[in-house]
C-alpha positions in Angstrom: -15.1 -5.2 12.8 -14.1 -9.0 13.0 -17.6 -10.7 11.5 -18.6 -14.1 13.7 -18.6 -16.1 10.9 -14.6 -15.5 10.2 -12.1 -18.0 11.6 -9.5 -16.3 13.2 -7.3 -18.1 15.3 -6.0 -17.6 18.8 -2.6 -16.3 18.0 -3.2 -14.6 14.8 -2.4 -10.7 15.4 -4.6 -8.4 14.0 -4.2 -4.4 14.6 -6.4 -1.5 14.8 -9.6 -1.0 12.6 -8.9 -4.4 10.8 -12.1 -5.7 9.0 -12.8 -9.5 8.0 -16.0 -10.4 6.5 -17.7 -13.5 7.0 -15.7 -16.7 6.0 -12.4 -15.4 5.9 -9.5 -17.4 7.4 -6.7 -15.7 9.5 -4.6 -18.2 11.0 -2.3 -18.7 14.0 1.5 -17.3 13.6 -0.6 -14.5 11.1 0.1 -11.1 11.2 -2.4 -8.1 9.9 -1.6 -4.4 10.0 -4.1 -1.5 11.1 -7.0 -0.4 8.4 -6.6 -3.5 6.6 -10.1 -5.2 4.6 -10.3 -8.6 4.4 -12.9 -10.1 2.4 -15.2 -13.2 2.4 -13.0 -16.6 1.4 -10.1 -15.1 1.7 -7.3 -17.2 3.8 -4.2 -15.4 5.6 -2.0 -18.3 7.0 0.9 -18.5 8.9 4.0 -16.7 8.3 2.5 -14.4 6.3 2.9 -10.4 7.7 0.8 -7.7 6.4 1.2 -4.0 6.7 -1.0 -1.2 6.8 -4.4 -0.4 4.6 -4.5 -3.6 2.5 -7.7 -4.9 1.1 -7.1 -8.6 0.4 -10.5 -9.6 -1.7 -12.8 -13.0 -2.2 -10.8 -16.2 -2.4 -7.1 -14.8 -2.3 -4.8 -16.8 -0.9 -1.7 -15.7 1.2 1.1 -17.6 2.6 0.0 -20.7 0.4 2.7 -23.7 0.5 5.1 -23.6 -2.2 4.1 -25.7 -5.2 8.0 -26.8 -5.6 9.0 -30.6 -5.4 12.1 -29.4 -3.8 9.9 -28.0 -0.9 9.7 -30.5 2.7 6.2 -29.9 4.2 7.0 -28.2 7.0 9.2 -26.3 6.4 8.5 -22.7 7.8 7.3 -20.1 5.3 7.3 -16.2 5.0 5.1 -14.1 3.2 6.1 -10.1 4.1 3.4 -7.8 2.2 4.2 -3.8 3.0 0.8 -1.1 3.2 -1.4 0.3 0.6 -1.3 -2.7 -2.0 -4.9 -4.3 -3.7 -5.2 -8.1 -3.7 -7.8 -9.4 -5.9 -10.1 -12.0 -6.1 -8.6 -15.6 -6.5 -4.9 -14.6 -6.4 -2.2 -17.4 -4.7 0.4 -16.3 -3.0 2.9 -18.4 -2.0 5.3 -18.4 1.0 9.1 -18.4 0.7 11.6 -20.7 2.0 15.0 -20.2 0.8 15.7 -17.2 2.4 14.6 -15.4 5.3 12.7 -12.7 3.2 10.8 -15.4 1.7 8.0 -13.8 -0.3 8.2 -10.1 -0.5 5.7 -7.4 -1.7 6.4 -4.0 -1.2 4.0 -1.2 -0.9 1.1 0.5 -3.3 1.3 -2.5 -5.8 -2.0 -3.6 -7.5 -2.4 -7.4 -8.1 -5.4 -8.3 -10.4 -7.5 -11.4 -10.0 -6.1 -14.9 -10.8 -2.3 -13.4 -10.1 -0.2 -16.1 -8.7 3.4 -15.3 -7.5 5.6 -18.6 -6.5 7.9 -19.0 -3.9 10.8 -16.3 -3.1 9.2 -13.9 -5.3 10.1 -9.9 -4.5 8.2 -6.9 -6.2 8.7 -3.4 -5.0 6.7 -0.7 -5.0 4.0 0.9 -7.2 3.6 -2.5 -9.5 0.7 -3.5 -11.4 0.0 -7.4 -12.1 -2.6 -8.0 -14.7 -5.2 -10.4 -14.9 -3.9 -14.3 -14.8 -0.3 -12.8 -14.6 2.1 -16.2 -13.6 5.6 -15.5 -11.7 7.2 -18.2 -11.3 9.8 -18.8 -8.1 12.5 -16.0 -7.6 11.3 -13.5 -10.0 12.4 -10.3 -9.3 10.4 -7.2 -10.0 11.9 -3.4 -9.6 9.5 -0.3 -9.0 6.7 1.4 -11.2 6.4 -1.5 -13.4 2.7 -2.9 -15.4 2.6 -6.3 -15.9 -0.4 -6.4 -18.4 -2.9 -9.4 -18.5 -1.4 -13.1 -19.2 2.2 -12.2 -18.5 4.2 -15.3 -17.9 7.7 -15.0 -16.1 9.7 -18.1 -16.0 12.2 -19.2 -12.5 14.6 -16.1 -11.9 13.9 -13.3 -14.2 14.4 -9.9 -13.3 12.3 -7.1 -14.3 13.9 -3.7 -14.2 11.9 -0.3 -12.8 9.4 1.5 -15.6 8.8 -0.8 -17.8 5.4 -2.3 -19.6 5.2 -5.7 -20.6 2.2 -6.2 -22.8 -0.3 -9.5 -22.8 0.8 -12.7 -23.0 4.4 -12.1 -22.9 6.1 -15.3 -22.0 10.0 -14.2 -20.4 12.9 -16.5 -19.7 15.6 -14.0 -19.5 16.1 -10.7 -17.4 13.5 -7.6 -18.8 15.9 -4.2 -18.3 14.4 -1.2 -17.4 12.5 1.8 -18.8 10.9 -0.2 -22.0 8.2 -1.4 -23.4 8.3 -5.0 -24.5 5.6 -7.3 -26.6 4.6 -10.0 -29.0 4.7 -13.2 -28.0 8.1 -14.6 -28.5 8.8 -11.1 -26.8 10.9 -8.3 -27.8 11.6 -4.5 -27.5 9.1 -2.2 -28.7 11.1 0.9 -27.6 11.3 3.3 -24.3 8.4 3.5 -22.2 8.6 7.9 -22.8 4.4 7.9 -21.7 5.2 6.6 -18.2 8.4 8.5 -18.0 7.0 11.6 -18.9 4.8 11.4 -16.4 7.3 11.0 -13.9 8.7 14.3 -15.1 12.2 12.7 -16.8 13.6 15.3 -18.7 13.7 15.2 -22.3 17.4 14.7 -22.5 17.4 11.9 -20.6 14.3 10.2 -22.9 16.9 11.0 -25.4 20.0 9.0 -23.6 17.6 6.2 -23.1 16.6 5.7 -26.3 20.4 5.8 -27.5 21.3 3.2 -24.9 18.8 0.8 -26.5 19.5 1.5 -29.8 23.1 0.4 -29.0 21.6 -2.6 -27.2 19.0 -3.7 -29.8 19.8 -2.5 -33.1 24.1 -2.1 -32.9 24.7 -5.4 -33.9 26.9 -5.5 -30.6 27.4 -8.4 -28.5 26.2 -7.3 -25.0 29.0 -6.8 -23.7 30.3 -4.4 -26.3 27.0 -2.8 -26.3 27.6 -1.5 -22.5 30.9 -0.6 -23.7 29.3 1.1 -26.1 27.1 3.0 -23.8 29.8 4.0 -21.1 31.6 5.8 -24.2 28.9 7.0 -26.1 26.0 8.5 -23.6 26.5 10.8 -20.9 26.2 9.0 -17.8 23.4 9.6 -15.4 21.4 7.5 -12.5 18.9 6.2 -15.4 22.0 5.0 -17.7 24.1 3.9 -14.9 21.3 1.3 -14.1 20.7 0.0 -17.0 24.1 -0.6 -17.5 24.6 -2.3 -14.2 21.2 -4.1 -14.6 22.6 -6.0 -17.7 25.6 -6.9 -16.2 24.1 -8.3 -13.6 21.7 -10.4 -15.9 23.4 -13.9 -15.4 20.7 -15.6 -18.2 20.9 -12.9 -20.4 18.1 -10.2 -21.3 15.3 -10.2 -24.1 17.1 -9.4 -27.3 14.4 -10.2 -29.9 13.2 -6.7 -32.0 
């Protein structure tokens, strides 16, 4: 049910079962999947794609132009959201420009009000971003990972899969994976073994995790030798192997502080 009282342009594409309430936007060049909810205020604008059972709420923004001095108005956007995912009220989402994936969200992700994601941000899948949570442009976010309330990620930093970043962390380097990190300047609080557990990770592993870190955060190693370390001392597996490759590929370096 489209309501009379939305706006949605001419060449806007909207699929089966899609529902906008009154006063929401859709604009041309737009694209909505089937069994998607979109609520009063809201604005969809061009370039943006949406998959699939999405409920974008009051206010939300999607597609928004890049808040980047090096950005020409004009210049084409993209905004490529996947099915499944929440959208709360007020969030800002804005379209990407440096490459053709733009901004990328993948599916069953949760993103509380007041989120804002810049341009040429990409999350994955199964991601929850708290309350007021700020990503600036080109973070990168991996799988199954809770950004709590007030989380503040500064231009490039990676987050790896599984972890929990508590409130009001403030990040300027690379967040591996599998941990839980607070305090405010931030720093390791150990392996995220709830969340893990969950998942069904075998003890053993929990147990080549947490030696991997200790090597990492308590060896007195410089990174470098700390991977060493790990390659000789911990059995490998597909956990260890990527948090090995996720630190060498951390070009600013990764949250050290205990």
């Amino acid at each position: 049910m489209i309501s009379p009282q939305a706006i949605v342009e001419p060449d806007a594409k909207l699929g089966q079962n899609v529902e906008v309430f009154p006063f929401a936007y859709i604009q041309n060049g737009a694209e909505v999947g089937d069994d998607c909810i979109i609520y009063p205020q809201a604005s969809i604008l061009a370039g943006t794609k949406i998959g699939k059972n999405n409920q974008i709420f009051q206010n939300a923004v999607i597609g928004a132009m890049p808040q980047s001095f090096h950005f020409k108005v004009g210049t084409p956007v993209r905004v490529t959201i996947g099915d499944n995912n929440i959208i709360r009220e007020n969030c800002v989402i804005a379209g990407g420009y440096e490459d053709t994936e733009g901004t990328s969200i993948g599916n069953d992700n949760c993103l509380m009000d007041h989120a804002h994601l810049c341009h040429d941000v990409h999350i994955k899948n199964r991601c929850v971003l708290g309350i007021n949570t700020i990503l600036s442009s080109r973070v990168e976010i991996d799988s199954n990972t809770i950004l709590s309330n007030s989380v503040v990620c500064q231009v490039g930093v990676r987050i790896g899969r599984y972890t929990l970043i508590q409130s009001g962390c403030r990040m300027q380097k690379d967040v591996p994976p599998y941990i839980v990190l607070g305090g405010n300047p931030p720093g390791y609080k150990g392996v995220n073994a709830t969340i893990l557990k969950q998942t069904n990770t075998d003890d053993r592993i929990l147990r080549h995790i947490g030696n991997a870190y200790r090597l990492v955060y308590m060896g007195n190693f410089s990174l470098e030798d700390a991977i060493l370390q790990i390659k000789d001392q911990v059995p490998p597996s597909t956990e260890i192997d990527y948090i090995t490759t996720f630190i060498e590929n951390a070009k600013n370096g990764i949250v050290r502080q205990m």
